[in-house]
N, C-alpha and C positions, 0 to 999 in steps of 0.2 A: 964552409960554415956547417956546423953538428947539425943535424935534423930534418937535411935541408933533403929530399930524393935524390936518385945518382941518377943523372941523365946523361947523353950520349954527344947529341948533337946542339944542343942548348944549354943554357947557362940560366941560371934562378937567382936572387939575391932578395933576402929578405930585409928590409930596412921598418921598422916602428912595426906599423898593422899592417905594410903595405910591400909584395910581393912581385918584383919585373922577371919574366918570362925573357930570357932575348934566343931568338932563330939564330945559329951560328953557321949555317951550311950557305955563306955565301957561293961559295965555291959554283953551287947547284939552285942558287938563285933564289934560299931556301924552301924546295920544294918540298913539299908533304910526300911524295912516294919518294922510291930511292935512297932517303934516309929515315935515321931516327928519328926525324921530330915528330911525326903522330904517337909512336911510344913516352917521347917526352913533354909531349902535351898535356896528352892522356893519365900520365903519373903526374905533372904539375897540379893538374883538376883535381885525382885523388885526394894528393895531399894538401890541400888548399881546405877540400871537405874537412880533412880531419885533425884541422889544426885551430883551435877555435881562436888563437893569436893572430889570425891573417883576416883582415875584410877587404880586399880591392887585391888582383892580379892584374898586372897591364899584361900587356903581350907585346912587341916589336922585335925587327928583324934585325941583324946585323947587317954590314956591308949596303949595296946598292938597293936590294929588294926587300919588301915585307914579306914574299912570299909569291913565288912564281907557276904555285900551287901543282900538279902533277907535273911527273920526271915524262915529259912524251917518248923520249927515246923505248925507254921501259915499255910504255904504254902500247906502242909501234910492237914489242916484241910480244908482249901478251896477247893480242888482237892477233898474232899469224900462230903464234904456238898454243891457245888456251882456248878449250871450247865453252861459248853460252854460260855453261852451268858453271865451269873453274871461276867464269872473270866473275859470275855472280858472285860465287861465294869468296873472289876475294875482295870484293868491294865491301863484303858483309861484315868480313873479317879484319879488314882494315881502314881504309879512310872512314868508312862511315862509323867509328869509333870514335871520332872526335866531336860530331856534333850530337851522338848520346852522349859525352861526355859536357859538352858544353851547355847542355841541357839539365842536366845534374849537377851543373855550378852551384856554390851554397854562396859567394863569393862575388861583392860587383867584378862584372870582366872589362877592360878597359884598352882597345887596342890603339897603337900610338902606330901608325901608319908611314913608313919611316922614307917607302919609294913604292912601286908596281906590285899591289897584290890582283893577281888573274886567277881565272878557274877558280880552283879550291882554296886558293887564298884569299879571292874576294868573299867567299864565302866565309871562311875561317873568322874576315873582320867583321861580318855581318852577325855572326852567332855571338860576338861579344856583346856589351849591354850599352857602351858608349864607343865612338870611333874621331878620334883626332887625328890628323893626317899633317905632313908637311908639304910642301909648294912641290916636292917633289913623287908626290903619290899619285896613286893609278892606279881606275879600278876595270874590270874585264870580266863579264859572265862570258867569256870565251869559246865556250866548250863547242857553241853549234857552230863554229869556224874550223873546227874537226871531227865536224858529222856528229858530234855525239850532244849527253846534255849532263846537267850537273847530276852525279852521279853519287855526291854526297849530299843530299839534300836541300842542294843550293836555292831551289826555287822556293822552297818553305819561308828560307829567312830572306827571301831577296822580296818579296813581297810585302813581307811586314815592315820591312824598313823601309822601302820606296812608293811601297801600294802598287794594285795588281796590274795599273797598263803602266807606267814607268819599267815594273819589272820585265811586264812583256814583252816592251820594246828592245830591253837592254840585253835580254835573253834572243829575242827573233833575231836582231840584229849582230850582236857578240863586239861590240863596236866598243870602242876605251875611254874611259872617263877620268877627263884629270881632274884636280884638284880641286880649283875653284866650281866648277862643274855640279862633283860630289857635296860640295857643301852646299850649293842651292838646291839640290834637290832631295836632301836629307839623308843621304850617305855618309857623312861629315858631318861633325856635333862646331869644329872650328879646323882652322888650318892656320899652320906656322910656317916660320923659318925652320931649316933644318935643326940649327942648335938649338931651338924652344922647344921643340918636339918632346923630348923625354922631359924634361922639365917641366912642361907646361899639364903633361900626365900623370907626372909628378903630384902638382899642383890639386888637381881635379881630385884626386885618388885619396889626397890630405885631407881634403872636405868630406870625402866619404867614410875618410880611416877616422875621424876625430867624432862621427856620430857613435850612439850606442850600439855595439858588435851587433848582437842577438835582433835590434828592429834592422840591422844594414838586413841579414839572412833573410827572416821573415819579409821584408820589405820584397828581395829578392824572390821569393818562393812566390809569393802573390802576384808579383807582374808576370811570373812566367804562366801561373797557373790560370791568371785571365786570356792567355792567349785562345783556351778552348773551354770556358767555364760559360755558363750561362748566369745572368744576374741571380739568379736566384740561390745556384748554387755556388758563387763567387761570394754575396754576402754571409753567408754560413760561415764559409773559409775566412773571412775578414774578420765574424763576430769572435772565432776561436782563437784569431793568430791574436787580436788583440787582445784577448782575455790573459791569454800568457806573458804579452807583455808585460801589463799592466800589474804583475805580480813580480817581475823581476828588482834586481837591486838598481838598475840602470835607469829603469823608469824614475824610479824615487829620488836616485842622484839628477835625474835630470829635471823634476820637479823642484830639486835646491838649488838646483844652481838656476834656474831658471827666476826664484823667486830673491835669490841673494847677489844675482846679478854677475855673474861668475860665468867659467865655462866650466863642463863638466868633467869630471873625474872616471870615467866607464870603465867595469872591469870584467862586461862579458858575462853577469852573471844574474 
């Protein structure tokens, strides 16, 4: 498809307002190191920012796993060949590129949880903004089961989405969380069968693609920017994103259609 980024190890498809990401390296479990896919994450996110015809990317994996998250073999060879300062700066330089990038979504992100995301893959689904999983998912802050810790900033989002002693258990411990599991304790938004899965994020993604583009963005920009705003200066942020809104063309189609009983017409502008 014309416009779409040229990625490597991943596949993109753009359908209506709504964008699927799918991991292609089953081969490797799809892990984030040892392949392409943090470069094609990373250009996914790009071009998601600057495409103002896109509001929801899902993310899911091909094959067995969502996402097996670091290549350890690799990892084993960096740790005997690379001193301190090398692994620093390749952690700076690589994996942790994805969660500034996830950060800089403009875009709901919507991960469809397909089998076992561990390590950096449990992370990966955490940075998105909603998480549906199938009977077959698994989740694993793993890393202190190899002496080490999350190294892409795992612990940031593993706490906002489970709250600080859930996550510290699941970090002290490194212990795996299957499905039903994840969704009691708010890891999971819902869990399916296998073949409801993309479908069912499908589904979720429709509800988000069919509001006005420009308040999805804004909408977006604000929950993130509550993560470390104080009320004071959160309201400020609210009075201004709202004031733009309420000047857009979207606003007003959605005042018609709202008073004529209709659904609306949104064209982003």
């Amino acid at each position: 498809m014309s416009g779409l980024p040229t990625l490597k190890d991943a596949a993109l498809d753009l359908e209506g307002r709504v964008a699927v990401l799918t991991l292609k390296r089953d081969d490797m479990r799809n892990a984030l190191s040892g392949t392409s896919l943090t470069d094609d994450i990373c250009a996914t996110l790009e071009w998601t920012n600057a495409r103002a015809e896109v509001s929801v990317l899902i993310i899911t994996g091909a094959g067995s796993a969502f996402s097996a998250g670091g290549n350890i073999k690799a990892m084993r060879e960096r740790a005997l060949k690379s001193t301190a300062a090398e692994m620093e700066d390749y952690y700076r330089r690589n994996i942790q590129r994805i969660p500034r990038a996830m950060q800089a979504a403009e875009v709901a992100v919507i991960a469809a949880v397909n089998g076992p995301a561990i390590g950096a893959g449990f992370d990966l689904a955490n940075m998105c903004d909603i998480r549906i999983g199938s009977v077959n998912a698994q989740f694993g802050e793993t890393f202190i089961n190899l002496g080490l810790m999350a190294g892409d900033g795992g612990g940031w989002f593993l706490r906002r989405v489970v709250g600080s002693q859930r996550a510290a258990e699941l970090t002290f411990t490194g212990r795996v969380v299957k499905a039903e599991e994840a969704r009691a304790i708010g890891i999971l938004l819902e869990v399916t069968e296998p073949d409801r899965l993309l479908p069912r994020a499908r589904e979720i993604a429709a509800q988000i693609a069919a509001k006005p583009p420009l308040a999805v963005r804004y909408a977006k920009r604000t929950l993130r920017l509550a993560q470390h705003q104080g009320l004071d200066e959160h309201l400020d942020t609210c009075a201004s994103f709202q004031a733009a809104l309420q000047k857009t063309g979207d606003h007003l189609e959605a005042l018609a259609a709202f008073f004529e009983k209709r659904n609306g017409l949104f064209k982003g502008t």
